[in-house]
C-alpha positions, -999 to 999 in steps of 0.1 A, spaced: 673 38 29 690 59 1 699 43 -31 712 52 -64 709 26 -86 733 30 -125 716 10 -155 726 15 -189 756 -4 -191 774 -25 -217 803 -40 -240 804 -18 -272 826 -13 -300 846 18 -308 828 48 -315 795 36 -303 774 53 -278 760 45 -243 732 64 -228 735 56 -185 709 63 -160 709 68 -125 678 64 -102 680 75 -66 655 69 -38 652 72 -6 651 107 5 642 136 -13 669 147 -41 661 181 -54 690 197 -34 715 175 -40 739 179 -72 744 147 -93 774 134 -112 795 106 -125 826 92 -119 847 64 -132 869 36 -121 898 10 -137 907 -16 -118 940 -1 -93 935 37 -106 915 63 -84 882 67 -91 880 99 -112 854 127 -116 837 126 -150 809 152 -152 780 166 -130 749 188 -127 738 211 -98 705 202 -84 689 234 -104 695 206 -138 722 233 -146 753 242 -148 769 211 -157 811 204 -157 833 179 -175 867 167 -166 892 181 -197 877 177 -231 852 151 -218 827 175 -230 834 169 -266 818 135 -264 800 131 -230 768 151 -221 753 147 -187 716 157 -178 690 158 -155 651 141 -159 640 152 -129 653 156 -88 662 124 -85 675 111 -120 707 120 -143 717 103 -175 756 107 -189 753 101 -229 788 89 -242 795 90 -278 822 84 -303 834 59 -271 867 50 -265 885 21 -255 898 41 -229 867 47 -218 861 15 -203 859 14 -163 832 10 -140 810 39 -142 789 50 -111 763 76 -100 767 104 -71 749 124 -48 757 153 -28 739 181 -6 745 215 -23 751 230 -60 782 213 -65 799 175 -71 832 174 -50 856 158 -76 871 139 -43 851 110 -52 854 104 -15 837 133 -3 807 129 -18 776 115 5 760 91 -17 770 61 -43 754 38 -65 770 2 -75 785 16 -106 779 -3 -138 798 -17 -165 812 -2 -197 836 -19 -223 847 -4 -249 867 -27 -275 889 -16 -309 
């Protein structure tokens, strides 16, 4: 059974940083690309960054870059460090999967999903 599994979550102040981990299992993940997307409660979940399954290139939705940098440990685990946070930063944050180079940024479309976890980000 595949699983991804988000940790890393938390409630933080502005400007802070979070470092999140994802951990999948289940099957083999070294050609699948890996991302993150985010969710407030009645908004779309939204693409936030990703990585191919070669640990590179990597993508950010607008500016995200600036503060966010996503990354890869090995096949099967991808981290999203979030600085200088924001409190419009705070939704539910969760972990894909899918076969290929390449996140679809149809959150939808993507094969596999973690739980997502937590982040809070107060003035």
């Amino acid at each position: 059974q595949v699983q991804l599994v988000e940790s890393g979550g938390g409630q933080v102040q502005t400007g802070d940083s979070l470092r999140l981990s994802c951990v999948a299992s289940g099957r083999t993940f070294d050609n699948y690309a890996m991302g993150w997307f985010r969710q407030v409660p009645g908004m779309e979940r939204e693409f936030v960054a990703a990585i191919s399954y070669s640990g590179g290139p990597t993508s950010y939705e607008d500016d995200l870059w600036r503060r966010f940098t996503i990354s890869r440990d090995s096949e099967n685990t991808v981290n999203l460090q979030m600085n200088n946070l924001k409190p419009e930063d705070t939704a539910v944050y969760y972990c894909a999967a899918e076969a290929g180079p390449y996140i679809r940024r149809r959150w939808s479309e993507n094969d596999y999903w973690g739980q997502g976890t937590q982040v809070t980000v107060s003035r």
